[in-house]
N, C-alpha and C positions, 0 to 999 in steps of 0.2 A: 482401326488405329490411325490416328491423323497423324504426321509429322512431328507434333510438339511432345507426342504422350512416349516416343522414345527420347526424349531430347534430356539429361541430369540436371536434377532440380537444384537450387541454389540454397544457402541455409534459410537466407528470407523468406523463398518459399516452401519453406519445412514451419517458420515461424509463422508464417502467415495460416497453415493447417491448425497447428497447433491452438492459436488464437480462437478458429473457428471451432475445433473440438472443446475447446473450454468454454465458448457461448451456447455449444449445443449441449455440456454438462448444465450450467444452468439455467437452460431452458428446462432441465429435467429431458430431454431426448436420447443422454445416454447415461447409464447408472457408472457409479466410480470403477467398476473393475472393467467395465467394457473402453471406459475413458481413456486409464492408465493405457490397457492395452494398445488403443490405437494411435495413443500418441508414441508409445514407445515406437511401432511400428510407424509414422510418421518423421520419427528421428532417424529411423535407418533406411528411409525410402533413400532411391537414388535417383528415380525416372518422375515423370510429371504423371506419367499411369499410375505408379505407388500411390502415388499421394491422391490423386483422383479416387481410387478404387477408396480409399476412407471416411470419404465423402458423399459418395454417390447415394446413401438411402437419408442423407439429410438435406431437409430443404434448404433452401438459399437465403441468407441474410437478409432479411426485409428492413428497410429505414422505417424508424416509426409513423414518419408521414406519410407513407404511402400503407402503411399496416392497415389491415381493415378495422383490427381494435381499438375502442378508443380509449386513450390513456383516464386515466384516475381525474377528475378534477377537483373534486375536495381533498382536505389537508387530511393525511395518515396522522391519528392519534394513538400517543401511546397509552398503555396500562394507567398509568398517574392523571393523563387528561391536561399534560400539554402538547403542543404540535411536536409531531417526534423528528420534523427537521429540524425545529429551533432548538430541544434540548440534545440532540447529538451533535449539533454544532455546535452551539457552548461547551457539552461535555471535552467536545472536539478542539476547540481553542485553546480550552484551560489545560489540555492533557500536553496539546502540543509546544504549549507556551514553559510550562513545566521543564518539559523536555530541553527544550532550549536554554533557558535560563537559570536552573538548579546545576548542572558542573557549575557553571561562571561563580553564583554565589556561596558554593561549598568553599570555591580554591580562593575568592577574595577575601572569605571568612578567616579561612587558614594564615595567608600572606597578613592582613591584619591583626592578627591574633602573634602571627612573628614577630612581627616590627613592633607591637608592643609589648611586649616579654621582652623584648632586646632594649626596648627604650627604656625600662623599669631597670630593669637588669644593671643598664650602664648610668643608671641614674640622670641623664637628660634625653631631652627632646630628641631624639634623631628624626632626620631625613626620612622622608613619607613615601617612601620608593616602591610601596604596594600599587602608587596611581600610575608605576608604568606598567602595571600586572594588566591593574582595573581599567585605565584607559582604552588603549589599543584593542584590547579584546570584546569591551565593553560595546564600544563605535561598532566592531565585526557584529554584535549581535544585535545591536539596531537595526543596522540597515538587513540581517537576516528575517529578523520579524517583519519588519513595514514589508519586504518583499514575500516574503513567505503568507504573510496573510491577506495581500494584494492580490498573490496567485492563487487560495483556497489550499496552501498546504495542510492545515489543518482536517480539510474534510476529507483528503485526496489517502492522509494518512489514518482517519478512522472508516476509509470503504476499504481501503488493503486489507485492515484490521479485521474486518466484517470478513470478511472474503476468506481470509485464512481459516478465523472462529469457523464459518461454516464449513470448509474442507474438511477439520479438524474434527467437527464433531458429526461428518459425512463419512470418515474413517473408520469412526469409534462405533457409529451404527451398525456398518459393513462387518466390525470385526471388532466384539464386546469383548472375547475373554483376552484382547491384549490392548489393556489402558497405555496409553502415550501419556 
């Protein structure tokens, strides 16, 4: 035992475990019940030996550039027979763009649908005061967009999406007679 392996581990490095059990889930090197297990146990480690000992019969993180495999170099095609990174990131823009901009135009809907009920109602033109609704908030989701799909939010929120799906139906494998 060296020095550091009695030393209390810090949350970062219960997170940083954790990270590495969830790359070694899919690697396929641990199946889901052995995962749960040792992250749970990886949450109540206290010592840098805890957390080592759940590591120990997995290999080390290899960078893909020093990997001996070599990555894929033709395009993954999907079922349909177009590139299946070009149509999930389309499918991936349009969902996240969706996302963004359907409140905005339900509640401008709404605000202008008042203001003209009230403008019939009272018989003249009123004051168009939905454009302090539509303005302000409008500008917030411009500059959301341009940035959001300057940084790949779009793709970043349909790999979570991926990620979960698989957990989800990693679970339902493990354990059929109770549908989630």
């Amino acid at each position: 035992m060296d020095g550091r392996d009695g030393l209390r581990a810090a949350d970062s490095d219960r997170a940083a475990v954790a990270d590495r059990l969830r790359v070694a889930l899919d690697e396929g090197r641990l199946d889901l019940h052995e995962y749960d297990e040792r992250l749970q146990r990886a949450y109540a480690a206290r010592t840098y030996a805890d957390l080592e000992a759940l590591l120990t019969d997995l290999p080390p993180v290899t960078p893909t550039q020093w990997s001996g495999l070599a990555p894929t170099t033709g395009p993954t095609v999907s079922p349909l027979g177009d590139p299946l990174g070009q149509a999930l990131t389309r499918g991936a823009t349009a969902r996240w763009l969706a996302e963004v901009w359907f409140p905005y135009l339900r509640v401008i809907a709404i605000v202008v649908t008042i203001w003209a009920v009230t403008s019939v109602l009272s018989q003249d033109l009123l004051y168009f005061w939905p454009a302090w609704v539509a303005g302000p908030w409008g500008a917030v989701l411009v500059v959301r967009t341009v940035t959001g799909l300057a940084g790949r939010e779009p793709q970043r929120q349909a790999i979570k999406r991926q990620r979960r799906r698989e957990r989800k139906q990693a679970k339902r494998a493990i354990n059929p007679d109770n549908p989630q």
